[in-house]
C-alpha positions in Angstrom: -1.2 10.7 -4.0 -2.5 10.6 -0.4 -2.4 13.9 1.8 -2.9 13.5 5.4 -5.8 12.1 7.4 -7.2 14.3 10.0 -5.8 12.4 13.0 -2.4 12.5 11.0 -3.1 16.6 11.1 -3.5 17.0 14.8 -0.9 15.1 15.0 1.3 17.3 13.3 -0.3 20.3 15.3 1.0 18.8 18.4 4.5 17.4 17.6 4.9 21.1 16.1 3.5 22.6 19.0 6.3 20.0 21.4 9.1 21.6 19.1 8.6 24.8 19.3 8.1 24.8 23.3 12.2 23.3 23.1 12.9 26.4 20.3 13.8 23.5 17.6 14.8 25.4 15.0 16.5 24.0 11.8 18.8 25.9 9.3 17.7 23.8 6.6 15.1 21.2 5.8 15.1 18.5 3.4 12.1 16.5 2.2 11.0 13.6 -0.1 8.6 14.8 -2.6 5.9 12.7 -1.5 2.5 14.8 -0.8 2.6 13.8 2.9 6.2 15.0 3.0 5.4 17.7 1.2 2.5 19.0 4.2 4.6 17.4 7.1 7.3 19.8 6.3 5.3 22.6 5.8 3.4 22.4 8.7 6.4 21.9 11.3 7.9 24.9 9.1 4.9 26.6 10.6 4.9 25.9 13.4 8.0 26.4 14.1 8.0 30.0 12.9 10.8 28.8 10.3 11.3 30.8 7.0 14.1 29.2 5.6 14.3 26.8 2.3 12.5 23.9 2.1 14.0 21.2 -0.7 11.7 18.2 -1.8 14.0 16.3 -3.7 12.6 13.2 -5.7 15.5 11.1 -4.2 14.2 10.9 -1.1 11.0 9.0 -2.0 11.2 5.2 -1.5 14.7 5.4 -1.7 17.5 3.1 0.4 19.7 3.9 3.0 22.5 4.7 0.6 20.8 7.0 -1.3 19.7 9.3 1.8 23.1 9.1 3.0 24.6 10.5 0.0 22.0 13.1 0.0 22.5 14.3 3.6 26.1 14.2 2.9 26.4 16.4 0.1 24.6 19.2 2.3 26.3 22.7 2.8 28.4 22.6 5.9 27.3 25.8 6.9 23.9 24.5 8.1 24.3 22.9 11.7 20.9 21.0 11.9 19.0 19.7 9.1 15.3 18.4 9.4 15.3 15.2 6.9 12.1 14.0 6.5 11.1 10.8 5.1 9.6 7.3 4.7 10.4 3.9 6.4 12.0 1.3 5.8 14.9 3.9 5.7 14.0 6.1 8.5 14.3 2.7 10.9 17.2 1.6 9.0 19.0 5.3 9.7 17.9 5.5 13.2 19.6 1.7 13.7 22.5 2.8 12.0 23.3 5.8 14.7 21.3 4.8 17.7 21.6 1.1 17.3 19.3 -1.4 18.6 17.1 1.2 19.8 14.6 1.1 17.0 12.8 -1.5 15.6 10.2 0.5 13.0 10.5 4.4 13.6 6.4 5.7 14.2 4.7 7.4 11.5 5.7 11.3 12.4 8.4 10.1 15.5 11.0 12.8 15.7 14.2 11.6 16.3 17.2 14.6 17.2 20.7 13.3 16.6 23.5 14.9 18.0 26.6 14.3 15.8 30.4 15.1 16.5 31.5 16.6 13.0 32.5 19.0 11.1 31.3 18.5 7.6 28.0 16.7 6.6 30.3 14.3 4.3 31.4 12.5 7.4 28.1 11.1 8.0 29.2 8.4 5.3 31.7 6.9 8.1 29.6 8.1 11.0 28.2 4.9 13.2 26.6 6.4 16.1 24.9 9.4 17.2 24.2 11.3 20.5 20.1 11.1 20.7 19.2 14.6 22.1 15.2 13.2 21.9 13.0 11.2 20.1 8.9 11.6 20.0 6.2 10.4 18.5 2.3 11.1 18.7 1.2 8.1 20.6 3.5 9.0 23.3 1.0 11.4 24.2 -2.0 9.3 23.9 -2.3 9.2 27.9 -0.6 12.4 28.7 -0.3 15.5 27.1 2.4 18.2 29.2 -0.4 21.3 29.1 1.8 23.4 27.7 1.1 21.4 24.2 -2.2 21.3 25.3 -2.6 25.2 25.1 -1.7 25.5 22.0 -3.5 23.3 20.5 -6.8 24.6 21.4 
């Protein structure tokens, strides 16, 4: 099992650092099982000040589309936002299916927050677009940094 590199590790100091400046908070978040799931989740959790549960689920890990749909449909409807996170292909192939031909491969670490017009996470299984609220990734900040993700970093 690989763990994360130490450029993969700031990189998750500063996409942490970009959520909680917009107070991203989930209720709930989901995760493969996969070591570098495993520490992504954990350190956004961080980062994020959030203390709720964290489920790695086995499913998640090199699964298909389906499969992750199912899963993020059978969630409880009281949680309003979930974080899922994952692996590619079936990040990009998620992302195409609610933002369309906006993606072509989804960046290792890219944060992508859907918007979507429900009432129970079941309806997902019919849903065919989402509202993008935002979408980052670390190379976006390759050039630019906003300081206030630069002071908390240091």
């Amino acid at each position: 099992m690989r763990g994360i590199n130490k450029r993969g590790l700031e990189d998750l100091k500063m996409m942490g650092s970009y959520m909680a400046l917009r107070k991203v908070k989930p209720d709930f978040i989901l995760s493969s099982c996969a070591l570098r799931a495993q520490q992504t989740a954990e350190s956004l959790a961080m980062r994020i000040d959030y203390t709720g549960d964290i489920q790695y689920m086995d499913e998640l890990y090199l699964t298909k589309m389906e499969m992750a749909l199912n899963v993020l449909s059978t969630q409880e409807d009281s949680y309003d936002s979930i974080f899922f996170i994952g692996h590619n292909p079936v990040l990009t192939e998620l992302a195409k299916l609610w933002v369309k031909d906006y993606f072509f491969k989804f960046p290792s670490l890219g944060i992508l927050a859907l918007n979507f017009n429900i009432d129970s996470w079941n309806e997902l299984l019919q849903m065919e677009k989402a509202e993008m609220d935002f979408f980052i990734f670390p190379k976006q900040f390759k050039y630019y940094m906003p300081k206030q993700i630069q002071d908390t970093l240091s």
